[in-house]
Structures are given as structure tokens and as C-alpha cells.
C-alpha positions in Angstrom: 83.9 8.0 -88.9 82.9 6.6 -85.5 82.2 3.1 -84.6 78.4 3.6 -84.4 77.7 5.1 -87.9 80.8 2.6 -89.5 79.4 -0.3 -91.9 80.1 -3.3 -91.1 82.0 -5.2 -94.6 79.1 -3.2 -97.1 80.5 -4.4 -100.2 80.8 -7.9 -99.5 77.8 -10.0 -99.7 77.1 -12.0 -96.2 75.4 -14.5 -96.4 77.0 -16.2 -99.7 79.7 -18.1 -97.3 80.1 -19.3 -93.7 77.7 -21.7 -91.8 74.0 -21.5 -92.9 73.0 -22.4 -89.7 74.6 -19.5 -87.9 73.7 -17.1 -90.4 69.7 -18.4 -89.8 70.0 -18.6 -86.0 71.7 -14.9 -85.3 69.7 -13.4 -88.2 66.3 -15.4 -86.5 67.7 -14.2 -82.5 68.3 -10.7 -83.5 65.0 -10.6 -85.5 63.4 -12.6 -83.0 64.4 -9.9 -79.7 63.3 -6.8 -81.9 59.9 -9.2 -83.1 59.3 -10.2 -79.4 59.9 -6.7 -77.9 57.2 -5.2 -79.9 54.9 -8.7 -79.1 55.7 -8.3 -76.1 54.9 -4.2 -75.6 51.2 -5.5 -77.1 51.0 -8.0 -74.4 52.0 -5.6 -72.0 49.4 -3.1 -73.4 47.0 -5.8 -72.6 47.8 -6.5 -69.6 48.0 -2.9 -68.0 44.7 -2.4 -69.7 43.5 -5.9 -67.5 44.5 -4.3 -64.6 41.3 -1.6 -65.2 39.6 -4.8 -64.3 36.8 -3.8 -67.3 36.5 -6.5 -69.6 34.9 -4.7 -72.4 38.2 -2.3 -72.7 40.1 -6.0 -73.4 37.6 -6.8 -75.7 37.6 -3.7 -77.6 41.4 -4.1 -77.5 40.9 -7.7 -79.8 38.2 -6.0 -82.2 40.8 -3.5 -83.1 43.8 -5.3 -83.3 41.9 -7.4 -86.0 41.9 -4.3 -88.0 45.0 -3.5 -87.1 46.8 -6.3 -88.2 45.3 -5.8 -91.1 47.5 -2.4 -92.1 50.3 -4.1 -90.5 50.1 -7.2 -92.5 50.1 -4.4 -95.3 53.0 -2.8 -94.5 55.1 -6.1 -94.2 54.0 -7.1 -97.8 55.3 -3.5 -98.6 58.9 -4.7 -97.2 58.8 -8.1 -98.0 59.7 -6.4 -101.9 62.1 -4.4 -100.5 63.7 -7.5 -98.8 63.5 -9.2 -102.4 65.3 -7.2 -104.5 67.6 -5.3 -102.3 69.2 -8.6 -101.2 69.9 -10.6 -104.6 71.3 -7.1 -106.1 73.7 -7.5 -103.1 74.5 -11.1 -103.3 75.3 -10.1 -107.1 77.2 -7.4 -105.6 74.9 -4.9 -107.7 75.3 -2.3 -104.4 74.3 1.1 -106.6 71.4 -0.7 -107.6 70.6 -2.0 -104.3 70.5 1.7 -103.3 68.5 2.9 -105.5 65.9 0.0 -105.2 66.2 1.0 -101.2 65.3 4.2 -101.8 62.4 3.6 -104.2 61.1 0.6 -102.0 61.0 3.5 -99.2 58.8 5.8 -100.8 56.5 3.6 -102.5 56.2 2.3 -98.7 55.1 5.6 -97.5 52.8 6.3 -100.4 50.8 2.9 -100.3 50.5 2.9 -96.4 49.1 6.8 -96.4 46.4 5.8 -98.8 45.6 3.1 -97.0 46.1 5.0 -93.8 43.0 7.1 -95.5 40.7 4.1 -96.6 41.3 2.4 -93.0 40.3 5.6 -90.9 36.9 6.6 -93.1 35.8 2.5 -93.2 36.6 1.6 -89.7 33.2 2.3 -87.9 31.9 -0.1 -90.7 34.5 -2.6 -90.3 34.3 -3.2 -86.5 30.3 -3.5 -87.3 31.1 -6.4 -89.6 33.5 -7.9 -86.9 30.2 -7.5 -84.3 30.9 -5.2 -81.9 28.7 -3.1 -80.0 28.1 -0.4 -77.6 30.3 0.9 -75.7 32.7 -1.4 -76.3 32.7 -0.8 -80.3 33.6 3.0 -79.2 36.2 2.5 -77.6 37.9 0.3 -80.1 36.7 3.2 -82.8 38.4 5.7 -80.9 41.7 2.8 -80.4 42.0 3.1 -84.6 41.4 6.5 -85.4 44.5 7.4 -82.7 46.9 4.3 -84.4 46.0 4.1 -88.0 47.7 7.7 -89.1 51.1 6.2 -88.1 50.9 3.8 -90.0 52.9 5.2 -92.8 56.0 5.7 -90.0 55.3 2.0 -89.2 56.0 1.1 -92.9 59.0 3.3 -93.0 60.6 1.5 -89.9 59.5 -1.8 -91.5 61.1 -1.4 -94.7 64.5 0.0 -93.6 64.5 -3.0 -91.0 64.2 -5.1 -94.3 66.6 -3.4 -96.0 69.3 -3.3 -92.7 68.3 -7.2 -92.5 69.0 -7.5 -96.4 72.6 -6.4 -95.9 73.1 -8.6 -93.0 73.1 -6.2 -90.0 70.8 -7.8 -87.7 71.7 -5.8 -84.4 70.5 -2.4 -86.1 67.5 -4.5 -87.8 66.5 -5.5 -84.1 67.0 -2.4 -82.8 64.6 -0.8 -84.8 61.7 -2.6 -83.3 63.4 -3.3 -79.8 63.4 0.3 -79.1 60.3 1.1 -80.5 58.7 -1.7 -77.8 61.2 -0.7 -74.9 59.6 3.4 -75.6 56.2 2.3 -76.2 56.2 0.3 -72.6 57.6 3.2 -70.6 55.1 5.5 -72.0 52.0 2.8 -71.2 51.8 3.1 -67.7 52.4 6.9 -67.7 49.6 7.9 -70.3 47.1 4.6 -69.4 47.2 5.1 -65.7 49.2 8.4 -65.1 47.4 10.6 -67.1 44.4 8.5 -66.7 43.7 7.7 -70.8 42.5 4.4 -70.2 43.0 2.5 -73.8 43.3 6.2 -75.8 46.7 6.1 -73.7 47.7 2.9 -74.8 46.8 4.0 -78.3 49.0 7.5 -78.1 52.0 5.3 -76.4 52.0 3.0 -79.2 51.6 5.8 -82.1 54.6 8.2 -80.2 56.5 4.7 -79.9 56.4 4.6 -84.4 57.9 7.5 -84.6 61.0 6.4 -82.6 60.7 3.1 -85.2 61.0 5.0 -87.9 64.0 7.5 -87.6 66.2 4.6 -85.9 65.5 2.4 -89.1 65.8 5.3 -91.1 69.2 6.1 -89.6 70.6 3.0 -90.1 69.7 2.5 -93.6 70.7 6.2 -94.7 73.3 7.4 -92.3 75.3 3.7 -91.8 74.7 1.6 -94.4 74.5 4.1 -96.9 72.0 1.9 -98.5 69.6 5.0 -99.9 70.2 7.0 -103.0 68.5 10.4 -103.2 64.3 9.2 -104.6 64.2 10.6 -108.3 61.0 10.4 -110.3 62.4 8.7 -113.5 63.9 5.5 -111.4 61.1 5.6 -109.1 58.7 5.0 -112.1 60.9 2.5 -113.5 61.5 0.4 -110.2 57.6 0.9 -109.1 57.0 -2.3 -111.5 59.0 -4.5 -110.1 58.3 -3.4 -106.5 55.0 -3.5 -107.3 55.5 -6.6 -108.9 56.7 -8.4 -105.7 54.7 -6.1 -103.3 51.1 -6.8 -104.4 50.8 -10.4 -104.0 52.7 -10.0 -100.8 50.2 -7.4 -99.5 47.4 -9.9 -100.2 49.2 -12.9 -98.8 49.9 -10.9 -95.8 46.3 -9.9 -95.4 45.1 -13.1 -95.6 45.9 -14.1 -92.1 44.2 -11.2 -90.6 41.3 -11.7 -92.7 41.1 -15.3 -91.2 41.5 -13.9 -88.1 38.6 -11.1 -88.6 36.4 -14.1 -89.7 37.7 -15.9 -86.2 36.7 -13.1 -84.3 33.5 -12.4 -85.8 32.6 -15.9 -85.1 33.8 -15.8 -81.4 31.7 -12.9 -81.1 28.6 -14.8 -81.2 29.9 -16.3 -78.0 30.1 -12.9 -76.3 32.6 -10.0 -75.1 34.1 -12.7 -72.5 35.0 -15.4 -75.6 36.0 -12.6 -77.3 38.3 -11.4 -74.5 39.9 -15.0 -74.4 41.0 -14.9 -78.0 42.4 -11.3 -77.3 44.7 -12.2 -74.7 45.2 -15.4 -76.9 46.4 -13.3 -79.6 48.8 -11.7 -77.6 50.2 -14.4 -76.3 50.6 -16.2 -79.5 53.0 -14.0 -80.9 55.3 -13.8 -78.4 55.5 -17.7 -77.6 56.2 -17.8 -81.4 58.3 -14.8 -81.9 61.3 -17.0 -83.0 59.1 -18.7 -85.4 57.8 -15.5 -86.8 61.5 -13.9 -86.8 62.6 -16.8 -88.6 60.7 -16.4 -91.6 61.3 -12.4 -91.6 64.8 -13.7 -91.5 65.2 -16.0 -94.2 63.9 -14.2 -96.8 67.8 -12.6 -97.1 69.3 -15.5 -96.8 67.8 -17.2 -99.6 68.1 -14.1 -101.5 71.5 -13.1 -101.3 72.4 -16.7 -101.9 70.2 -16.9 -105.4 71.8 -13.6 -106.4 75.0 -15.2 -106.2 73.5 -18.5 -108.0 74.4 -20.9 -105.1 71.6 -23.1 -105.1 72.6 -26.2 -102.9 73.2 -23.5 -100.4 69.3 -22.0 -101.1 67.8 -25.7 -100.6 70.2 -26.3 -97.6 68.7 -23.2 -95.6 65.6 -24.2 -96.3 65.8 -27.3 -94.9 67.3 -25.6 -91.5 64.9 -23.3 -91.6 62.1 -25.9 -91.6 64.3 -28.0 -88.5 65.2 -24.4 -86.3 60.6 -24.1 -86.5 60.2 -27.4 -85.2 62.7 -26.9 -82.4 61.6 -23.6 -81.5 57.6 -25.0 -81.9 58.3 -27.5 -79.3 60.4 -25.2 -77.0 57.4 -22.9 -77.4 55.0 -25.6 -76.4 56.1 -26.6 -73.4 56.4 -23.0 -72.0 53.0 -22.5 -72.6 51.7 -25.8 -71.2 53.0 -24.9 -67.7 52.8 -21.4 -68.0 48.8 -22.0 -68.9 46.8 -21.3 -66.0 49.4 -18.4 -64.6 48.8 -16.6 -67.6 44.9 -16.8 -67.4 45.6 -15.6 -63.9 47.5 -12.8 -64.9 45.2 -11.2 -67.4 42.0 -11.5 -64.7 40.3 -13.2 -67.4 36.8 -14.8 -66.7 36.3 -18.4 -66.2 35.4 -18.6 -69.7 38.3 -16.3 -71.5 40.7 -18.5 -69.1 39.1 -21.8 -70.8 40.0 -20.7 -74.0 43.2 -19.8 -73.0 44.4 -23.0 -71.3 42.8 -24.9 -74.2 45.3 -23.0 -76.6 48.2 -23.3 -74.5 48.5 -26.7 -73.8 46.3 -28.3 -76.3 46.4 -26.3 -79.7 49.7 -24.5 -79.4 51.8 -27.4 -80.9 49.8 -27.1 -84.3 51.8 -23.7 -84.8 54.6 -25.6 -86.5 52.0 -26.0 -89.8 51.5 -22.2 -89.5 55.1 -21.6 -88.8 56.3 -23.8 -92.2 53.5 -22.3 -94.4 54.5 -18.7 -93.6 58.8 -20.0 -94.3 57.2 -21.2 -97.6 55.9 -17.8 -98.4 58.6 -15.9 -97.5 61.0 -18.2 -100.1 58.5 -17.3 -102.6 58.0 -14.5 -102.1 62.5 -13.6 -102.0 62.3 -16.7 -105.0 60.1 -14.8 -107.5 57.0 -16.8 -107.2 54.7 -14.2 -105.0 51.7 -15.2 -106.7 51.9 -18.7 -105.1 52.2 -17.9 -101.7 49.3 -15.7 -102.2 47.6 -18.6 -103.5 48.6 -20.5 -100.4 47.7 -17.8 -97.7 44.2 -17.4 -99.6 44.1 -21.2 -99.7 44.8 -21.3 -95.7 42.3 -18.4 -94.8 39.7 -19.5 -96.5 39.1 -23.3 -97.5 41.4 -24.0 -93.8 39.3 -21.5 -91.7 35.6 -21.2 -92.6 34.5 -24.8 -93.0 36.5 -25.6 -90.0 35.6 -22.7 -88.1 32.0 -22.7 -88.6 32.0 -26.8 -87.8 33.7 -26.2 -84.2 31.4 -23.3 -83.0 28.1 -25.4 -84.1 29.8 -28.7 -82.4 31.6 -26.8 -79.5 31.0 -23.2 -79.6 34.0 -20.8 -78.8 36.7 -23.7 -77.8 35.1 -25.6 -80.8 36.0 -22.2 -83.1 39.3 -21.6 -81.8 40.4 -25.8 -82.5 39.1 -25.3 -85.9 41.3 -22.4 -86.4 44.5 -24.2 -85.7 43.5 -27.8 -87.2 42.9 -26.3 -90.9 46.3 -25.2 -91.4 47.6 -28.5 -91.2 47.2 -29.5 -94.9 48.2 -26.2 -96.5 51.4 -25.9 -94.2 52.8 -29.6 -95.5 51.6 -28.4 -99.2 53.4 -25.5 -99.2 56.2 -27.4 -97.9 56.3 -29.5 -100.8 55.8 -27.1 -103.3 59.0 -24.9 -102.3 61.4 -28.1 -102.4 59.8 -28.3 -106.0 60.5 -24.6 -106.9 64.0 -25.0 -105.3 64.4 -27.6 -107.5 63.4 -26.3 -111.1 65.6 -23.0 -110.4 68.8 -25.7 -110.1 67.7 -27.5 -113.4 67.8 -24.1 -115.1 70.0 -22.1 -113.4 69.3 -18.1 -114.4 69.6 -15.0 -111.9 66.9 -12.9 -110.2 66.0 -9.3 -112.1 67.6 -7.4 -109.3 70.8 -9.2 -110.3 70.6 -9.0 -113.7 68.8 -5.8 -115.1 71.3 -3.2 -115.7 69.7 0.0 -116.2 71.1 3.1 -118.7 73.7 4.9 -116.3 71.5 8.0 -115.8 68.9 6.1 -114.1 71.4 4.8 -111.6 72.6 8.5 -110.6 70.9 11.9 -110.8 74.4 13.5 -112.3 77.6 13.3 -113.4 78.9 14.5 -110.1 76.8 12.4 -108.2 78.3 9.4 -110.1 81.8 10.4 -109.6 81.4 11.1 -106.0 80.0 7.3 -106.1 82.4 5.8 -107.9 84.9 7.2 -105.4 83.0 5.1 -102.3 81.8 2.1 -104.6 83.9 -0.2 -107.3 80.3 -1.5 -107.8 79.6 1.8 -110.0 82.0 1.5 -112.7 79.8 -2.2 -113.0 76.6 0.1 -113.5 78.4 2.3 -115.8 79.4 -0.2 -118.3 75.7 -2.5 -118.0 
């Protein structure tokens, strides 16, 4: 076996030893170069599509990514299960079930994103109506969708090996599944944009040929290296759908709830016209990659905390919490000042209008700090979500997009119209983010009063649910100790 395909220490749980903090800041800098590559392939698809110098094309670019974010807010919830069950059954050192939940978690992916692959595609005309656009500039983003949203079940496949590959601690093939993806999806930009003269349906082919990429290196990784992925059966599949399920569906809809805010945002910026809309494109770009270490961070927790509750350590599960919470203030601040210099450049940059380029300044220097709020309310959710309390971070996302967007929205567009919307934006999430804080140092808490182990730790299914065959299960217990384990639960 050669270096490339060799795992890396499979059978032995990472993350239950060592120093928290290094385990959070490589897992967060590997996570946050693959994160950042892919924000950063958006921005770049923004900004080749600036240089067209037609402002409608920019703002057809933000009515679709609303929508967009949407299915990819979908998928993450799809691997945001996969993260919490594949990572205690490691930390319990449960490694045939963690295989077989990989595999399940895989298909289920692919089945839920196709369907909603369908829904998205037939109710997008509809949907960019509600957002407000118009004319020619609600054609383009139509014909932006219908080119991206098939993919999307290869975009749920690379995100929910990455979650799997970041479950068993290898960050470096975790990041490479997104870094590669961006790195192809930029080198095809300026060919198929400008090149082949496509305008924004180039952008939107670069980015679709760029998930296919996504998805066989994460697919590799998981199957090929890791070994992580049993062959999908129908009789563990049904019996693991539950629990996927289980973790899966409130993580879809506290996933969605951001870029429902965000929809709501951007229908109210509309009002402003395509200019104020354009702003709050290019701010959304921007955003992402200023906060990609905030936004890698809680995509790299989630393993942590798991693998450490598997294994019933819970001073260490409070502890990297609490680091968590420290590493998003740093990197907030770090993020900050970046952006306050950087301000004016950046409006520069993307030709924006004197209006897009208010809104953008405003953000940069003014707004941007209130990210930490944002930054600690999405941690939150991801230690529910890995801690077996889903439902409350859906509770706290809904919370967020709703009683911390619309009244505040709505009050800064009637007192100060697009700035005014875009302030009220970032000053709800204030309350819910220091809530949510409080709330997980609470759950932390009861779980080390009455100490018990996570399902994927402790249920031991009958032995022909964890292999297809007596051969298969000798062949396994040949490569894992772990099976003799499932033979006798």
C-alpha cells in the first residue's frame, strides 16, 4: 500500500488525547483553506463576472445564491448527521459501525439532495419572484439555477465524505476535497465566462464541472483510504435511516434558517433597487471568506466534541468548547481589521456603484465585528447538533431568522433604507448568539451530572446487520479487532 492511499492510525480514536487546542486549530486551518478556497472561487466568480461591467449580471448573481444557499445549507444538515454519529462510534472505537453508518449517511445524502434537486429546479421561477427580481435580470439568475441545482446531489456527496474524513481526524484529505474543487472551478471561470464567451451560464457550468471533482476526491478518501464505507444494504440502511434522519432533519431546518433570513434580507434590499442589491451580493461574498476560519471552526468542532463524548470525557467536551468560543473571538477581530482597511479597495475592485460601495464600506468597517454573535450561535449549533439536542439549535436558528431579522430588518429599511436593512441584519443576532452560548454550557453540564454514552456508541446491532455475510465478516475481522466487538454486542 502506498503512502497516498495508507490511513493514517484508523483504529485509534484522535481526538480523545493530546492538546485540545491543537486539535481545534489544525482541524479549524485545514477546514478553514478547503472552506475559504471554495468562498473564495465564489468571490472570484463575482468578480470576473464585475469585470462585464453589467450590473444586473452581479445582481442576478445575489438573487440566485439566495436560493442556492438554500440547497447548500441542505446538504450540510445532511452531513452534519453524518458527522454525529460517525465520530462518537469512533471515539467508542465502534469502527464497523462507523462504517456502516458512513455508508448509510452517504446514500441517504444523495437521495434527499436529488429530491430536493427536483423540488428546487420546478419552484425556482416562483422563488426568485418572491425574492423580487425582474426582467432580464430574473433570467439570467433562472438560467444561473437550472445549470447548478442538478449537482447538487455531487455537492452532498463531497460534503458528507468531507464529514466523515473530518470525523476520523484527517483534516488534509477533508480540505482537499473542497480546496480542489475551488482551485478547478477558478481555472475553468475565466475560460468558459470570457473564453468561450458564457457570461454567468459559464460561471454556472465551471462551478457544476468543479462538483464533480468534489465528489470523487471525498469519495476516494473515505472509500479507498480510510476504508470508512461498508457496501449500502437495504436492511441496515432502513435501520440507520432513523437515527440519521433523526439528527439530519432538524439540522436541515437549522441550516435553512440562515438562508431564509437571508432571502427575507434580500427581498427587502430589493426595494432599494438592482444597485443595493448588488452591494449585498458582493457583501455576501466577502463575508464568507473574511469569516472562513469562523465558519471552518464550527464545521470542525462538531468531531471533536463528538469523539470526546463517545469516549465519555466530558471535562475535555466543556474545555473545547470554551476554546472554541476564544479561537472566534480572535479570529473575529483578526477578521475585522482586515476588512476595515481593506474597505474601500474592495468596493473598488468589484466596480460597484456609489451606492453598492456604501453598503459595502458600511459592512466592513462598521458591522463586520458583530460576526462573533453569528460565529458563537452557529459553535452552539454544531455542539447540539454532535451532543444529541438537534431540535434546540433548530429552535435557535429559527429563533435568529426570524424574531432577530424581520423586526429588525423591517425597522432599518423604514429608518435608513438599504444601510438601515443591512445594520438590522447583523444587530439581531446579538441576543440569540449569547443565549445559545449559555444554553450549551448548560447541556454540557447535565450530560456530566449523568454521565451515559451517545446511541452511536452504545447500540450494538444483531451481527448480520453489521455485515452482508459470513465471508464478508471474516474478511473484516481479519483488518479490524473492532468486529469481534460487533460480533458479541
Amino acid at each position: 500500500m502506498d503512502a497516498l492511499s495508507r490511513p493514517a492510525r484508523a483504529s485509534a480514536p484522535k481526538f480523545v488525547t493530546g492538546s485540545l487546542l491543537r486539535h481545534i486549530l489544525v482541524m479549524t486551518g485545514t477546514g478553514a483553506a478547503g472552506l475559504m478556497a471554495i468562498f473564495a472561487s465564489d468571490l472570484a466568480n463575482m468578480l470576473f463576472l464585475s469585470l462585464l461591467r453589467d450590473e444586473a449580471v452581479v445582481a442576478a448573481i445575489g438573487y440566485g445564491s439566495s436560493i442556492l444557499f438554500l440547497t447548500i445549507s441542505i446538504g450540510i444538515g445532511l452531513a452534519i448527521a453524518a458527522t454525529s454519529l460517525v465520530s462518537p462510534a469512533l471515539g467508542a472505537g465502534r469502527r464497523v459501525r462507523a462504517r456502516r453508518l458512513s455508508a448509510n449517511a452517504h446514500v441517504l445524502s444523495f437521495v434527499v439532495s436529488a429530491a430536493l434537486a427536483v423540488i428546487v429546479f420546478l419552484a425556482a421561477p416562483a422563488m426568485l419572484d418572491l425574492l423580487g427580481a425582474a426582467g432580464r435580470t430574473r433570467d439570467m439568475a433562472l438560467d444561473y439555477l437550472w445549470i447548478l441545482v442538478p449537482t447538487l446531489p455531487l455537492l452532498a456527496l463531497g460534503m458528507t465524505s468531507t464529514a466523515v474524513l473530518r470525523s476520523v481526524g484527517d483534516a488534509r484529505r477533508a480540505m482537499n476535497v473542497t480546496l480542489f474543487g475551488a482551485i478547478v472551478n477558478v481555472l475553468l471561470d475565466p475560460i468558459f465566462i470570457f473564453g468561450l464567451g458564457l457570461g454567468i451560464h459559464g460561471a454556472a457550468i465551471a462551478s457544476a464541472l468543479a462538483r464533480f471533482f468534489m465528489a470523487g476526491i471525498g469519495l476516494y478518501g473515505v472509500i479507498r483510504v480510510h476504508k470508512l464505507m461498508s457496501r449500502p444494504r437495504v436492511r441496515p440502511l432502513l435501520s440507520d435511516a432513523p437515527a440519521l434522519m433523526g439528527i439530519a432533519g432538524p439540522a436541515i431546518l437549522t441550516n435553512i434558517a440562515t438562508p431564509v433570513a437571508n432571502a427575507y434580507v434580500t427581498a427587502a434590499i430589493a426595494a432599494h433597487g438592482d444597485s443595493a442589491v448588488a452591494g449585498w451580493a458582493i457583501v455576501g461574498r466577502v463575508m464568507p471568506v473574511a469569516f472562513g476560519a469562523v465558519y471552518a471552526l464550527t464545521g470542525a468542532v462538531g468531531p471533536i466534541l463528538g469523539q470526546n463524548w463517545g469516549a465519555g470525557s466530558f471535562a475535555r467536551l466543556r474545555r473545547t468548547f470554551t476554546l472554541s468560543l476564544y479561537v472566534t473571538v480572535g479570529f473575529t477581530v483578526a477578521a475585522w481589521l482586515i476588512l476595515a482597511i481593506a474597505a474601500e479597495p474592495i468596493a473598488r475592485l468589484f466596480h460597484a456603484s456609489p451606492e453598492a460601495a456604501s453598503l459595502i464600506v458600511l459592512y466592513c468597517r462598521w458591522l463586520s465585528p458583530l460576526f462573533v454573535f453569528m460565529g458563537a450561535l452557529f459553535l452552539s449549533n454544531a455542539a447540539f447538533n454532535t451532543l444529541g439536542k438537534p431540535r434546540l439549535s433548530t429552535l435557535l436558528n429559527w429563533g435568529r431568522a426570524t424574531l432577530g431579522t424581520i423586526p429588525f430588518v423591517a425597522l432599518g429599511g423604514m429608518m435608513a433604507g438599504a444601510p438601515g436593512v443591512l445594520a438590522g441584519n447583523m444587530l439581531g443576532g446579538i441576543l440569540f448568539g449569547a443565549v445559545a452560548v449559555w444554553l450549551c454550557y448548560r447541556h454540557m453540564d447535565g450530560l456530566a451530572r449523568t454521565p451515559g454514552r451517545p446511541p452511536a456508541a452504545e447500540v450494538a446491532p444483531p451481527p448480520e446487520m453489521l455485515e452482508p455475510g459470513p465471508q464478508a465478516a471474516s474478511a473484516m475481522a481479519a483488518l479490524t479487532p473492532e468486529t469481534d466487538e460487533a460480533k458479541s454486542g
